[in-house]
Backbone as a ProteinNet text record, in pm:
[ID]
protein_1_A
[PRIMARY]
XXXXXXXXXXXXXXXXXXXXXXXXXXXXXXXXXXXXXXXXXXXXXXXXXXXXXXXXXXXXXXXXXXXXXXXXXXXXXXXXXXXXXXXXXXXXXXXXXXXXXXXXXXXXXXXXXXXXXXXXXXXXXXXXXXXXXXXXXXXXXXXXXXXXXXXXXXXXXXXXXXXXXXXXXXXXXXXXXXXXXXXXXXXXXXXXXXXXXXXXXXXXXXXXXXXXXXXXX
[TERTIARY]
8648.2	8756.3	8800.9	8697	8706.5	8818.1	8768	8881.3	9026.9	9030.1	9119.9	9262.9	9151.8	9284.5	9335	9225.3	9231.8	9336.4	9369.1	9440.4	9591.1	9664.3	9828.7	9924.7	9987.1	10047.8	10216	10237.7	10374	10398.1	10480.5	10506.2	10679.9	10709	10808.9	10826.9	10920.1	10959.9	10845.4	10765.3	10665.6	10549	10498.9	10382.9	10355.4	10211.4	10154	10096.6	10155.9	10108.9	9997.3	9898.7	9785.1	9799.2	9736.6	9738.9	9680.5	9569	9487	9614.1	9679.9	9722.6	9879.6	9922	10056.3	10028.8	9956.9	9920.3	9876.7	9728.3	9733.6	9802.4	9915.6	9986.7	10107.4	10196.8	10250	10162.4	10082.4	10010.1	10036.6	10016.7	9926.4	10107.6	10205.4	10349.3	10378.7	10313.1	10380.5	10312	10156.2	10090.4	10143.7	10230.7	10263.3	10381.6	10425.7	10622.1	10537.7	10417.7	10361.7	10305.9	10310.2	10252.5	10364.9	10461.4	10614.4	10625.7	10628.4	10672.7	10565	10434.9	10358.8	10278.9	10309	10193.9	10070.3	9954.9	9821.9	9796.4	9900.8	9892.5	9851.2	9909.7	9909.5	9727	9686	9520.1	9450	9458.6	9413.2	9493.1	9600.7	9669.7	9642.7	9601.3	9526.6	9388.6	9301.8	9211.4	9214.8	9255.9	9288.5	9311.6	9444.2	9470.5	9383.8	9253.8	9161.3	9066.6	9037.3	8986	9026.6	9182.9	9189.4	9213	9262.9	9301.4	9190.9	9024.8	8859.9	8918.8	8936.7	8979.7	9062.5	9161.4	9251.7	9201.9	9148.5	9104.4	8964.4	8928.6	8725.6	8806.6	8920.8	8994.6	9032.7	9043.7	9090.8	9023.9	8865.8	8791.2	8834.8	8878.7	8867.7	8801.7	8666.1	8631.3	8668.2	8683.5	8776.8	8868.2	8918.2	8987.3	8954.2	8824.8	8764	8698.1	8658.6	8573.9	8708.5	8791.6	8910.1	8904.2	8921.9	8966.9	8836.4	8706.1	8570.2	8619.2	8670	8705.2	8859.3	8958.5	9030.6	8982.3	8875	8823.5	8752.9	8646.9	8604.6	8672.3	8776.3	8846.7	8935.5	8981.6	9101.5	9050.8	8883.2	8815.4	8820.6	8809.2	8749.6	8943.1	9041.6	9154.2	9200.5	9147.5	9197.4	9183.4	9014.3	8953.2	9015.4	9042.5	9145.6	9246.3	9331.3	9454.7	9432.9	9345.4	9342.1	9266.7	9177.2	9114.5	9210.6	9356.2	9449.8	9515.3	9369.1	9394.2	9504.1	9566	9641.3	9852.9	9860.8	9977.2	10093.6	10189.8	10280	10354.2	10435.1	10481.9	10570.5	10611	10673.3	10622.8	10450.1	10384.2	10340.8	10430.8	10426.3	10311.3	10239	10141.3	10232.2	10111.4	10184.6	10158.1	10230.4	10191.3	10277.3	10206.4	10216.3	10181.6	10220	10225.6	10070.2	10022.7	9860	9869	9741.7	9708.8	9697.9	9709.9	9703.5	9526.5	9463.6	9299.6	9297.2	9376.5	9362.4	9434.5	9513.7	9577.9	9513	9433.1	9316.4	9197.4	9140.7	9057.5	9104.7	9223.2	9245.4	9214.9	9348.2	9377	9219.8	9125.4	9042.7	8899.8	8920.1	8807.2	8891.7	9009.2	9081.8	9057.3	9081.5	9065.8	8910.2	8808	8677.9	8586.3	8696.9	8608.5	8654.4	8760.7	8865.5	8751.3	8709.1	8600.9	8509.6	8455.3	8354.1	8288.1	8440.2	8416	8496.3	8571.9	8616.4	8461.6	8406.6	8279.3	8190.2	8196.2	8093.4	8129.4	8300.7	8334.4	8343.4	8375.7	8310.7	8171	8092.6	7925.6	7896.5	7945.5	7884.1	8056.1	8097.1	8195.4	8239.7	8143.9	8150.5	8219.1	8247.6	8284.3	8392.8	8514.3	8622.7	8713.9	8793.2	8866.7	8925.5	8946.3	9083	9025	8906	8854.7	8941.8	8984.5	9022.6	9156.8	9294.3	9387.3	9301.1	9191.8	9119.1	9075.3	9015.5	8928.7	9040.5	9148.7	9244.9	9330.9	9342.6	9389.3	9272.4	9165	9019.7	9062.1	9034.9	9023.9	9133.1	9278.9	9386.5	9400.7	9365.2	9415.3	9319.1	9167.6	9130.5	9180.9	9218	9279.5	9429	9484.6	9593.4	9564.2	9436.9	9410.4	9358	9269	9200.3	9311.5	9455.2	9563.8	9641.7	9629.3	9712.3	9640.4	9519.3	9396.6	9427.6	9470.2	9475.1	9647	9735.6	9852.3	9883.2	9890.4	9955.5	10087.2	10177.2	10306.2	10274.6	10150.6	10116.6	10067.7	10033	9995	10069.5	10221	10312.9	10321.6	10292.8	10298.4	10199.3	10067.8	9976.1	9967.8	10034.9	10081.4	10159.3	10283.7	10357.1	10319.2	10193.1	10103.7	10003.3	9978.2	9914.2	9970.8	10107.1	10231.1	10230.3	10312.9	10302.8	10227.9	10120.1	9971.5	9963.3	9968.8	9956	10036.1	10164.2	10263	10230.7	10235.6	10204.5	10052.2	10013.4	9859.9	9842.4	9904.5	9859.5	9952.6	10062.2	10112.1	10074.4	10007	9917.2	9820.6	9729.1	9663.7	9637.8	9785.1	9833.3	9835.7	9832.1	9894.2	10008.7	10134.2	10265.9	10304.3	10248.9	10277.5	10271.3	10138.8	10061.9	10175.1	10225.8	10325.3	10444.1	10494.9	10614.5	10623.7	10531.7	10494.7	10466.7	10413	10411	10544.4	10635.8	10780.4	10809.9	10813.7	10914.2	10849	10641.8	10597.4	10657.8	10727.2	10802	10907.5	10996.1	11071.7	11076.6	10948.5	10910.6	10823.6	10766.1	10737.9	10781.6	10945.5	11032.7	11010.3	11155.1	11188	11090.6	10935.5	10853.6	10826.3	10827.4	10815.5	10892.4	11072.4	11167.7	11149	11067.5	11129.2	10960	10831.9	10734.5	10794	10845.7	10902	10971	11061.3	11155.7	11057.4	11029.7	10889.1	10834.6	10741.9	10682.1	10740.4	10890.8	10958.4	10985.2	11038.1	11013.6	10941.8	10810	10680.3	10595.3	10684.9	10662.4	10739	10880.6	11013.5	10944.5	10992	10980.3	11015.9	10978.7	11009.5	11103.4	11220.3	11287.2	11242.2	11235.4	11249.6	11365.5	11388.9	11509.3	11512.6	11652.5	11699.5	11649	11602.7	11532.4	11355	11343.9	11153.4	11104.3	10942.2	10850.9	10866.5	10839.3	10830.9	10699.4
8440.9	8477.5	8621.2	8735.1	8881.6	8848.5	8771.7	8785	8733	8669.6	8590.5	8691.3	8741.9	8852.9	8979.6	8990.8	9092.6	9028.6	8966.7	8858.4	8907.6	8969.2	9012.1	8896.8	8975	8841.9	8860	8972.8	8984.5	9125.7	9170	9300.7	9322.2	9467.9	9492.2	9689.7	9684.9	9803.5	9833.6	9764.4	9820.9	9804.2	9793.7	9802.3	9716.9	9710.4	9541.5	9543.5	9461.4	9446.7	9304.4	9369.4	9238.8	9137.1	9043.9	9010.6	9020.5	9132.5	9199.8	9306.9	9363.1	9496.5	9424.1	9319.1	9263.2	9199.3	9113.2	9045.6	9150.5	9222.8	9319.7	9415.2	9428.7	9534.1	9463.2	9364.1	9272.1	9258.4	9230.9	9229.4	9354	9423.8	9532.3	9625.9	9576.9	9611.2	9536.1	9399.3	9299.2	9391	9431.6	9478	9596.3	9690.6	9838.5	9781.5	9713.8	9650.6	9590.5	9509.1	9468	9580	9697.6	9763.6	9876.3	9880.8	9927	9860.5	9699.9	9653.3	9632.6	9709.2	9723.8	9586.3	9493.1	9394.5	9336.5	9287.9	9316.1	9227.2	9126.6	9124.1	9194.5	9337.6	9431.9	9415.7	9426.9	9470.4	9368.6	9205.7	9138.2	9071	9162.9	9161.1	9301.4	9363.3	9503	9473.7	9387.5	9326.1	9284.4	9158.4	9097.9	9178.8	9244.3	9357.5	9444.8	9477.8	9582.2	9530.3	9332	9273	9281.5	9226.7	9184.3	9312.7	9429.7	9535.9	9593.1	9579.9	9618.5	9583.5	9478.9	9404.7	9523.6	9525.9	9582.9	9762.2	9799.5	9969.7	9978	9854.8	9835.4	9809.1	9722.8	9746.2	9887.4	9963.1	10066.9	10213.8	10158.8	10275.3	10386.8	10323.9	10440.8	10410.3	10465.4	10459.1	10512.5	10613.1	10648.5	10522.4	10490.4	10316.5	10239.7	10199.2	10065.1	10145.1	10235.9	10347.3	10336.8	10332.4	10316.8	10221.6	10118.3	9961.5	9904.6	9987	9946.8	9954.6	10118.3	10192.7	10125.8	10037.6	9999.9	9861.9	9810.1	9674.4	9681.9	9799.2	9834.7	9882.5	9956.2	10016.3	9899.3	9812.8	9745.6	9632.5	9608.5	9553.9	9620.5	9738	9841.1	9828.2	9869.4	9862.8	9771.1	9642.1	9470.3	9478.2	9535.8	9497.5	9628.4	9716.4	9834.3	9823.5	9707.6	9677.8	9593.2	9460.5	9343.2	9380	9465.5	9522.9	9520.3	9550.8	9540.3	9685.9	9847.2	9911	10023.3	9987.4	10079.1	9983.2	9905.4	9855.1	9891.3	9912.9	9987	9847.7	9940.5	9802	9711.3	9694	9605.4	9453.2	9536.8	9434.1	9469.5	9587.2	9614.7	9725.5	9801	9853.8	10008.5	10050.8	10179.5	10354.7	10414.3	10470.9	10614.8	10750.4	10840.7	10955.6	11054.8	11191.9	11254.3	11296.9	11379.1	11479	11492.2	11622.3	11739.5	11833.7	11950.7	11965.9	11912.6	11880.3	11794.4	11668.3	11607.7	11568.9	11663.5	11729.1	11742.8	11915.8	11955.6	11890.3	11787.4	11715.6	11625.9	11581.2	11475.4	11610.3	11693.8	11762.3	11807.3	11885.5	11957.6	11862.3	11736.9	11647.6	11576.4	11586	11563	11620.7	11762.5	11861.4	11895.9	11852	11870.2	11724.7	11624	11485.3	11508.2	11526.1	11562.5	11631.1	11753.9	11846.4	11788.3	11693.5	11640.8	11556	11475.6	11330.5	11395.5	11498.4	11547.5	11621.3	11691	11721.6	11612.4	11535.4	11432.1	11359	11295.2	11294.8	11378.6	11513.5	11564.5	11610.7	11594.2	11586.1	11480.3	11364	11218.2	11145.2	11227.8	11206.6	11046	10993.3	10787.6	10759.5	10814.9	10748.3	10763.4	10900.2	10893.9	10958.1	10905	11003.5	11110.8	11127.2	11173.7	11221.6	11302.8	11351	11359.3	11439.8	11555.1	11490.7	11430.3	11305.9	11176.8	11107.5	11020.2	11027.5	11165	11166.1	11202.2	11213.4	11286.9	11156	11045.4	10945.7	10852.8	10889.2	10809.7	10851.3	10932.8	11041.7	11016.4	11070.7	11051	10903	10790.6	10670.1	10646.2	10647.7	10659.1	10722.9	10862.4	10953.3	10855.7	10855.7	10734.1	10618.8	10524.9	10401.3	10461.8	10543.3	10596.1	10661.5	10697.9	10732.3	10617.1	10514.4	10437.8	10342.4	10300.2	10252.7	10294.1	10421.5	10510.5	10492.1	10431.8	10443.7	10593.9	10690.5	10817	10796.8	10825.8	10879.4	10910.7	11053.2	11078.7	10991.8	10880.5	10818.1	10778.4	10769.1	10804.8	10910.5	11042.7	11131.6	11175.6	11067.7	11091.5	10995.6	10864.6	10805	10844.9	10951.2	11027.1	11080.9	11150	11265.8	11200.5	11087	10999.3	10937	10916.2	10863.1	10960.1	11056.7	11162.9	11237.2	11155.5	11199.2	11049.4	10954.6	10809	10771.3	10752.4	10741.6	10768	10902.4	10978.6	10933.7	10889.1	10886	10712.2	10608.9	10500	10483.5	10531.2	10499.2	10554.4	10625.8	10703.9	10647.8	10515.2	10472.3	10336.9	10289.7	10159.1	10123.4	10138.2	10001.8	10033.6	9995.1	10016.9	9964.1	9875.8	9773.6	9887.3	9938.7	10019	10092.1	10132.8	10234.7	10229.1	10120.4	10029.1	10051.5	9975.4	9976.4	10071.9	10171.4	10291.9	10416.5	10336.6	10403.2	10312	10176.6	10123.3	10148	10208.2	10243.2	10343.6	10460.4	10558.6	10556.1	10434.1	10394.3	10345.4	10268.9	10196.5	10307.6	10408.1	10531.1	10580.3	10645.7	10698.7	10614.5	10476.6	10401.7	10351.2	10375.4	10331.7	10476.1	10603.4	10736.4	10714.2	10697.7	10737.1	10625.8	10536.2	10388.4	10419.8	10473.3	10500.1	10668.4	10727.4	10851.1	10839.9	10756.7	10714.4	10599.6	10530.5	10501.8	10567.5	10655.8	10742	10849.3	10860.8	10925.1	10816.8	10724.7	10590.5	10540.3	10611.7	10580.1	10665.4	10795.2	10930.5	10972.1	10888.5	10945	10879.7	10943.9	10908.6	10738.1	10681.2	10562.4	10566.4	10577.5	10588	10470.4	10496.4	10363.1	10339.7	10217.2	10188.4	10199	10256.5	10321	10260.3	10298.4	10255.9	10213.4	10206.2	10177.3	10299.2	10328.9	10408.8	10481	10646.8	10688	10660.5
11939.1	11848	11872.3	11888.1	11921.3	12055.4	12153.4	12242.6	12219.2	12178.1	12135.3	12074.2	11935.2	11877.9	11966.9	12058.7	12141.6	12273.1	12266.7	12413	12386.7	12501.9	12497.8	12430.5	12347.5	12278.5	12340.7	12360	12438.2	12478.6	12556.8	12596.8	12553.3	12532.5	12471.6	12570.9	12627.1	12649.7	12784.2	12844.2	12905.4	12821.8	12693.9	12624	12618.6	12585.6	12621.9	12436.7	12356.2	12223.2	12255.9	12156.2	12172.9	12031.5	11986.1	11892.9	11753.8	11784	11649.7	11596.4	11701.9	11647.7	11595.2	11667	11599	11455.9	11469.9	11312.7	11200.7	11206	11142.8	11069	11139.3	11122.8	11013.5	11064.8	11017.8	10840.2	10841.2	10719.4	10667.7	10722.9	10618.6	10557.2	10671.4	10643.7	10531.1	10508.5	10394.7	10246.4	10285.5	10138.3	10080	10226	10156	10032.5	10131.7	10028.9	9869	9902.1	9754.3	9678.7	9774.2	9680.2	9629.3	9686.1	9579.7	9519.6	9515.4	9403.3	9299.1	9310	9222	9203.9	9290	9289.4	9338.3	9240.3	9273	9402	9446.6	9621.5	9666.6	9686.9	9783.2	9838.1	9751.8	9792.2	9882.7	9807.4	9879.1	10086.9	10068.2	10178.2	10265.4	10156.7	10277.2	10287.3	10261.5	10328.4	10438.3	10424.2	10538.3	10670.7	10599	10725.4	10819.6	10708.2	10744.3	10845.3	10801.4	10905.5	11055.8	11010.1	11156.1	11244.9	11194.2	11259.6	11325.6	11282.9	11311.9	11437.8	11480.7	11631.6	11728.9	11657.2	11740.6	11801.1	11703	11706.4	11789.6	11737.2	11918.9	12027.2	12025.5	12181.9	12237.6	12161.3	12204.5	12216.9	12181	12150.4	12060.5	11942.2	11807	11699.8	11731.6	11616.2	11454.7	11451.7	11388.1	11305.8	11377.5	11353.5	11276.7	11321.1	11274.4	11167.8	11159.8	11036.5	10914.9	10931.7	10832.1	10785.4	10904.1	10894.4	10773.3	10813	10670.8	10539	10569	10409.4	10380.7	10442.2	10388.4	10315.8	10390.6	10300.8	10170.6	10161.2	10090.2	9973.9	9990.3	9929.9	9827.9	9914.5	9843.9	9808.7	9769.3	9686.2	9536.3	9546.5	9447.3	9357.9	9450.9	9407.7	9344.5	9374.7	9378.6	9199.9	9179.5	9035.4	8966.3	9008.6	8888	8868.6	8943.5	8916.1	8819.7	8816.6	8741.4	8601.1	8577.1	8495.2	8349.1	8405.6	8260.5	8214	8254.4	8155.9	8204.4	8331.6	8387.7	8359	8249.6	8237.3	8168	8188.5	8116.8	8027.1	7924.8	7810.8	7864.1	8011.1	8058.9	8129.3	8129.2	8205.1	8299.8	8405.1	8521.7	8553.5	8649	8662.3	8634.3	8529.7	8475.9	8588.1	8650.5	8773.6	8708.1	8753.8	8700.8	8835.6	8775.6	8887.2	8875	8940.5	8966.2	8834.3	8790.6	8772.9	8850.9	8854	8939.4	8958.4	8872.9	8901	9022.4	8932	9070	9213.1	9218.2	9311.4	9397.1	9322.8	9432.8	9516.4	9396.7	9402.4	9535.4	9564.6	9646.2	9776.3	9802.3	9886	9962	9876.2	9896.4	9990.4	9912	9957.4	10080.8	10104.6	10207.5	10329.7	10311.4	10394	10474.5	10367.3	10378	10476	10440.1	10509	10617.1	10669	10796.5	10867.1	10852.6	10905.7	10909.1	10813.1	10840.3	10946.7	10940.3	11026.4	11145	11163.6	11295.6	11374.1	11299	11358.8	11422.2	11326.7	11373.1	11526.8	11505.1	11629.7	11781	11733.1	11862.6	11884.3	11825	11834.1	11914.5	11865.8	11942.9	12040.6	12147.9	12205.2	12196	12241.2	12214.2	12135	12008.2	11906.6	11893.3	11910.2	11959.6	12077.1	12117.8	12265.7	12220.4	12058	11980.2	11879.9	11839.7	11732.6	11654.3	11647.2	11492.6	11466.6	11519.7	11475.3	11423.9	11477.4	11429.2	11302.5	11323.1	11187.1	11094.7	11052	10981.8	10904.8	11020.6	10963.7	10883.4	10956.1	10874	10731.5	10703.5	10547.9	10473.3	10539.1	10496.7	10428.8	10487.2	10484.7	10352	10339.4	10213.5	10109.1	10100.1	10014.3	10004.1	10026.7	10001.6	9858.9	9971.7	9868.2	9740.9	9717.7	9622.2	9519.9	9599.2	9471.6	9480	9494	9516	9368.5	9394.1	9317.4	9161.3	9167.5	9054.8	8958.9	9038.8	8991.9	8993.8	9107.4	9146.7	9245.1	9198.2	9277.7	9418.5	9388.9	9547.1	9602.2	9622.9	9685.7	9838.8	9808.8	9901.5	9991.7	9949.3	9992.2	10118.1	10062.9	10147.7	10250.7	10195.4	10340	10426.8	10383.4	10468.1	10576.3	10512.6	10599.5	10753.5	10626.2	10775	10882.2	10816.8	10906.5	11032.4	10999.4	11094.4	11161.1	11144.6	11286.8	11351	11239.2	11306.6	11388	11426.6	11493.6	11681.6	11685.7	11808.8	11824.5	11788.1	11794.5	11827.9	11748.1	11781.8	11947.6	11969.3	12093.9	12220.7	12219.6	12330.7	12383.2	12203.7	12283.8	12269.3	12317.6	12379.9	12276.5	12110.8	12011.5	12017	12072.4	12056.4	11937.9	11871.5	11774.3	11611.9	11645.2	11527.5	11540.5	11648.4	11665.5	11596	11585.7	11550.5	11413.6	11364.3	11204.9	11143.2	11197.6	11102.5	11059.1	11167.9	11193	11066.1	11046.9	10956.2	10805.7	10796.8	10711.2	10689.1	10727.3	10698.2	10593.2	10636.3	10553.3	10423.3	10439	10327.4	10185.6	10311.2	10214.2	10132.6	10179.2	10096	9970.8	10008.1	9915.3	9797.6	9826.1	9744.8	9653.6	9723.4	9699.5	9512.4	9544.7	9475.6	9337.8	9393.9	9304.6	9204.3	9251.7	9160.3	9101.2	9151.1	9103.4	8963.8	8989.2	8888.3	8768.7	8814.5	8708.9	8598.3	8709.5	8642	8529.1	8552	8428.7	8322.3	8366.6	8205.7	8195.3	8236.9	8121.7	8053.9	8069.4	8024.4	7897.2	7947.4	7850.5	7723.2	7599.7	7461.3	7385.1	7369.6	7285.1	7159.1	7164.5	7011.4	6950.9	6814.6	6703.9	6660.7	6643.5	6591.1	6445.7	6417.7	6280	6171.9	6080	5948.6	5959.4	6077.7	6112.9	6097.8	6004.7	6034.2	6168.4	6125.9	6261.3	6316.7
[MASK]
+++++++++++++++++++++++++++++++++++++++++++++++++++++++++++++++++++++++++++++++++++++++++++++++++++++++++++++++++++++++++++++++++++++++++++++++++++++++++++++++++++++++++++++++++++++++++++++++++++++++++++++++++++++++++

């Protein structure tokens, strides 16, 4: 089966896309869109994703990769049950999503900044594990710091996919996922538009509730 997903599924421009990194990706493009529209899809479709993508990132020797591809499964277990849990719902029904604290701002940024060093060290200590330390380890971290505000109903959560965008990009096409490459360009897009549409949210579920005339205040 490992070979299998790993087997060229077509070439485009000169690049040879395999079939872990086309499907995968394809997925994990369907869970970002579920997860603008705020539905608890998203998670069990970034599973999946996290599986099949393990495939695509051992083809290519990044560990780094497949070290994500864990913490995205793991992760969007943990996410799956804080979405369904109930206690994050706004009075529409819909999942109620809000801007950081400046606590936890730091908190994201700082433990961001700190795993990056961490797991970039580690990678150039034990060379094997990646060709690409310190971009590897950046999207490792990053990509958790993401789910973990994402998990949370934070705005930033976008923001920090942004960040990973723009190391991921240059980084998956260098080494041969053209596909990863592909998708993280149209994740760009999907960034924004998800950016503006929890932005705008997050102010009508902030703004005040009037009562209507003659009701108890």
């Amino acid at each position: 089966m490992f070979d299998q997903l790993n087997a060229e599924a077509f070439t485009v421009f000169g690049q040879h896309v395999i079939w872990s990194d086309a499907v995968g990706n394809t997925i994990g493009l369907l869970a970002l869109a579920l997860g603008w529209r705020r539905s608890v899809w998203t998670w069990p479709a970034q599973f999946l994703s996290g599986v099949v993508l393990v495939a695509a990132y051992l083809s290519a020797h990044l560990s780094g990769g497949v070290g994500k591809q864990l913490l995205v499964i793991v992760v969007a277990l943990w996410g799956w049950r804080q979405w369904t849990k109930g206690s994050r719902v706004a009075q529409d029904g819909s999942l109620a999503v809000r801007f950081a604290s400046w606590r936890e701002r730091g908190l994201l940024l700082g433990g961001t900044a700190l795993g990056t060093l961490a797991v970039g060290g580690l990678f150039v200590a034990v060379p094997d594990l990646s060709w690409n330390p310190w971009p590897d380890a950046y999207i490792f971290v990053g990509t958790l710091a993401a789910m973990l505000a994402q998990a949370k109903g934070l705005v930033e959560f976008w923001a920090a996919w942004l960040l990973v965008d723009v190391v991921g990009v240059p980084l998956a096409f260098t080494s041969g996922l053209a596909f990863s490459g592909l998708v993280y360009v149209i994740y760009l897009a999907l960034v924004l538009w998800g950016l503006r549409d929890w932005w705008l949210r997050s102010r009508a579920n902030a703004a005040p509730k009037v009562a209507p005339e003659g009701a108890p205040a």
